[in-house]
C-alpha positions in Angstrom: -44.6 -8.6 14.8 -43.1 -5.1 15.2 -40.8 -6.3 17.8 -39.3 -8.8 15.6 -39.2 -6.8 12.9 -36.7 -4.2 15.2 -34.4 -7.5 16.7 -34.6 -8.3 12.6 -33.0 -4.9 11.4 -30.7 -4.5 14.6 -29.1 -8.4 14.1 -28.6 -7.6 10.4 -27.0 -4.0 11.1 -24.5 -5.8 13.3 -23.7 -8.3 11.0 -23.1 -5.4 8.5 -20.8 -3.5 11.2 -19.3 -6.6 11.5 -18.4 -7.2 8.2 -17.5 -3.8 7.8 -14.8 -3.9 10.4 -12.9 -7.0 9.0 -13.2 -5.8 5.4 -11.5 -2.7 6.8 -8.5 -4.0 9.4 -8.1 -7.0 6.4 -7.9 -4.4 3.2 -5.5 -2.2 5.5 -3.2 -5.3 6.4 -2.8 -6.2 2.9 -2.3 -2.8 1.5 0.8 -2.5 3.9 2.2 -5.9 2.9 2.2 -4.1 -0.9 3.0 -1.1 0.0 6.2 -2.7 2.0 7.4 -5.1 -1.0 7.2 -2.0 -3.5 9.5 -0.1 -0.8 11.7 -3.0 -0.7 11.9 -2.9 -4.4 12.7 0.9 -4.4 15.2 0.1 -2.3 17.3 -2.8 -4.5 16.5 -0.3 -7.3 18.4 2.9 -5.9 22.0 3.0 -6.4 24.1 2.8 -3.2 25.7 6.3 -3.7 28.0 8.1 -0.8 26.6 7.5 2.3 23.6 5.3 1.2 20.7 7.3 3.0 19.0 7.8 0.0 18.8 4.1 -0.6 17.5 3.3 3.4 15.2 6.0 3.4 12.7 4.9 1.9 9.8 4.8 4.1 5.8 3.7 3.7 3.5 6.3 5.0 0.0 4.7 6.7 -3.1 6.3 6.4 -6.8 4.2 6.3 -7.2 2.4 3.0 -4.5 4.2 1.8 -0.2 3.4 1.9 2.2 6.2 0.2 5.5 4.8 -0.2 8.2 7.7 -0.4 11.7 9.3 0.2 13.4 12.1 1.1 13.2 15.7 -1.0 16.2 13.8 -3.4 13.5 12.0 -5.2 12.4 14.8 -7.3 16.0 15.8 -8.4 17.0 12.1 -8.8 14.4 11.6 -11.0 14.1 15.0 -13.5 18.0 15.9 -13.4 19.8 16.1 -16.2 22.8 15.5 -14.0 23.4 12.8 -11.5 22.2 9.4 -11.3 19.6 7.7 -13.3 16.2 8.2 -13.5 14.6 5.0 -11.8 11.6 5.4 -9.4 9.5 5.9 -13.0 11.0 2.6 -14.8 10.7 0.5 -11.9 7.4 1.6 -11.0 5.8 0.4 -14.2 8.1 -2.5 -14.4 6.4 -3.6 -10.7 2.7 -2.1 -11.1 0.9 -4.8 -12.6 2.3 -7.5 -9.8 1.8 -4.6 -7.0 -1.9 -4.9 -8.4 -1.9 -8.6 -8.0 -1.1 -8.7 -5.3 -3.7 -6.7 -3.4 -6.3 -8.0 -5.5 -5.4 -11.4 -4.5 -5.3 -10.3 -0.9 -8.7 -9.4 -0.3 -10.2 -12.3 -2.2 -8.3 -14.3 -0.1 -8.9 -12.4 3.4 -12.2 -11.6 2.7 -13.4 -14.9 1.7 
């Protein structure tokens, strides 16, 4: 009986690890497809100004479970000058959140089925 028991636990801790695993790689996979789109949108959102490096540098930093999307140091004084261009990383953040959210959340229900 004890013997059983053990194969028991150890069958349904690998299942678990199992699991686990996909729920991890899959959550990842689609957080990067977001996080990609939303720098694509930043990126048709910036004005093409002199050289246009602040509209191609945006870039999508990876970490596990988690995707930054940024750009260079510009951001901050794009964003809060009182001179320049217009502010825009704000509007079109909250114009795009609620389909960014979709998006993931229908993601994982469909990856983790």
């Amino acid at each position: 009986m004890m013997k059983s028991n053990q194969n028991f636990e150890a069958d349904f801790h690998k299942i678990l690890d199992k699991y686990k695993e996909k729920a991890f790689v899959e959550t990842n996979k689609v957080l990067e497809s977001a996080a990609n789109n939303v720098r694509q949108t930043m990126q048709g959102a910036t004005q093409n100004v002199n050289t246009g490096r602040f509209k191609a540098g945006w870039k999508v930093k990876k970490y596990p479970n988690e995707k930054y999307v940024y750009n260079g140091p510009l951001t901050n004084i794009i964003e809060f000058s009182k001179r320049g261009p217009r502010p825009f990383i704000r509007e079109t953040w909250n114009r795009i959140q609620g389909n960014v959210q979709r998006e993931i959340l229908n993601g994982l229900r469909q990856k983790l089925k």
